[in-house]
N, C-alpha and C positions, 0 to 999 in steps of 0.2 A: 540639276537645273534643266528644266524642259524650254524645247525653244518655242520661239512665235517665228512660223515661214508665215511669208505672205506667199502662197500661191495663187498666180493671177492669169488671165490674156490680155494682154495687149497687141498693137499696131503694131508694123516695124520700127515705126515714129514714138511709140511709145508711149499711146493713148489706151485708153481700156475701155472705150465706148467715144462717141460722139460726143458735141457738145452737152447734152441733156444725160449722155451716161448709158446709149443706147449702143450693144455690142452685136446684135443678132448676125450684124454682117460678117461675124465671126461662125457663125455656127453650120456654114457650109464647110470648113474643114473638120470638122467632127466625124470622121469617117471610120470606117472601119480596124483601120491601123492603130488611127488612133487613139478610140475607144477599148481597144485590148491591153493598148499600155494602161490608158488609166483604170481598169478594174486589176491590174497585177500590179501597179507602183503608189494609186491614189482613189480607190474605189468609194472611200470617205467622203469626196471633196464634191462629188457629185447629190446634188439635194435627193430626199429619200422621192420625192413623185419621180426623179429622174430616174432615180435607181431602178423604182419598180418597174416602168417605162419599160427599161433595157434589157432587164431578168436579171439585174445583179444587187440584189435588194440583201440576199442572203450573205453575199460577203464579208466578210468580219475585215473590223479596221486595219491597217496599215501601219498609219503614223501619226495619225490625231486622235485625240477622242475630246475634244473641245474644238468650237467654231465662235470666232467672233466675227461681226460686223458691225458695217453704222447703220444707221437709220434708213440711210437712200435705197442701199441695197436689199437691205431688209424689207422696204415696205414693197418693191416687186413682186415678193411671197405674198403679201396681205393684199394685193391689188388681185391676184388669182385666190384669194379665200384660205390658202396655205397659211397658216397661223405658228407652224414648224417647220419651216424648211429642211432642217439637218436633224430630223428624230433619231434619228441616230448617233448623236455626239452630243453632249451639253452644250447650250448656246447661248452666246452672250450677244444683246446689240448695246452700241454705243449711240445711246440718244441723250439731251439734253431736252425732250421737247416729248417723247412718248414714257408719258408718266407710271402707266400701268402694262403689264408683256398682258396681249393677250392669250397666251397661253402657259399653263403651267412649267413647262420645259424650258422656256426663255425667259432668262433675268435681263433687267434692263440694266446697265450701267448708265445712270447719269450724272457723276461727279467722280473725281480723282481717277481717270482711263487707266493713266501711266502706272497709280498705285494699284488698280486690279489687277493689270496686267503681270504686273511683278509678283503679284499675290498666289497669280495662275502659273506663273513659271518656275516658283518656288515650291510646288508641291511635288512630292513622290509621285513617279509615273515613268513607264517606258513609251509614252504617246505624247506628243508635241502639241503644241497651239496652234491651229489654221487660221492666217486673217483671211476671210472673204474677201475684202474691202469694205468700203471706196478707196475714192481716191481721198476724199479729206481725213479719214481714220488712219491710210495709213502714214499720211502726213505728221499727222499726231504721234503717232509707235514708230517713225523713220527711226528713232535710238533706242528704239525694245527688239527692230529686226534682227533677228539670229540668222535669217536664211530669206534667201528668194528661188522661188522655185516663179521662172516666167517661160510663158504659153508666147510664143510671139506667132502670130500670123502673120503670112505673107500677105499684108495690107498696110497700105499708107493711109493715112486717115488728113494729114494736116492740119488739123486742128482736133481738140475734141475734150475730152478729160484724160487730165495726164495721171500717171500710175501713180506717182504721190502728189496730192495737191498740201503743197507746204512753202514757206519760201525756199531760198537757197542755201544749201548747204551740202559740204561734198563729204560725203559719206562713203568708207572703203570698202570694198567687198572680193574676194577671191572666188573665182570660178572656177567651179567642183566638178562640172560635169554638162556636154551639149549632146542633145539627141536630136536627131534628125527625121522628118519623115516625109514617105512620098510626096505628098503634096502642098512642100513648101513651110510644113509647121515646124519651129523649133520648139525643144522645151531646154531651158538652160536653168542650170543650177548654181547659186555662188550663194558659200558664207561670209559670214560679218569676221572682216579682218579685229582683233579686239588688241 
């Protein structure tokens, strides 16, 4: 069984963007440190204009070779003309409302999430599922997470969008691993107690 992590950033408060879903005030701890862990533990998770960006376009996956997301997050790719964010792993977005993927690579999920998800986790593979986000997707897959891999910055936000937008509901998870780095970033790992 392959898992679904959501690997995310968020606040310390536990936002992953502002109210509208905007994170950039996060991308000033992207430094050096920390950009070497992610081409050695998650070089996948970074969209492929990032990757070429940085020189690390050529590394081979890690831990995923599938990306889902929804719609919101998605359409930040298509607001800069990027029609594939993650060409490099098959990618699914979860929309109800974008009928047609504009590009060949991306299938659109719009009916039964939870039954595709299942569908993707029950395939043969030593490579995992990446949720992208949002916050409402992962609300919906809150009982398909296998893992959270969380980006927390040293930032409070107080308000904003929170990492699952769902109602309430307590959900068990066990922590596997915290990494620390100079400047205030954790990355913390917990699996789903089952």
């Amino acid at each position: 069984m392959r898992k679904l992590t959501y690997f995310i950033a968020c606040s310390i408060d536990g936002f992953i963007g502002d109210p509208d879903g905007d994170a950039t005030s996060m991308l000033r701890f992207v430094d050096e440190e920390f950009l070497a862990f992610l081409k050695a533990e998650y070089p996948e998770t970074a969209a492929t204009q990032g990757r070429r960006a940085l020189g690390f376009d050529d590394l081979p996956n890690k831990r995923f070779d599938t990306v889902v997301q929804g719609r919101g997050s998605y359409e930040l790719a298509l607001k800069e003309g990027i029609t594939s964010p993650y060409a490099h792993l098959r990618e699914y977005v979860a929309s109800s409302t974008l009928k047609e993927a504009p590009d060949p690579n991306v299938e659109i999920i719009a009916d039964d999430l939870v039954g595709k998800i299942r569908e993707l986790k029950a395939e043969e593979g030593d490579f995992g599922i990446y949720l992208c986000g949002g916050s409402k997707l992962a609300g919906e897959l809150r009982d398909e997470i296998d893992e959270l891999v969380i980006k927390t910055y040293p930032l409070v936000y107080g308000t904003g969008m929170p990492m699952f937008g769902s109602g309430f509901a307590i959900s068990d998870f066990t922590l596997e691993s915290v990494r620390t780095f100079g400047n205030g970033l954790l990355v913390r790992t917990y699996s789903r107690k089952r």
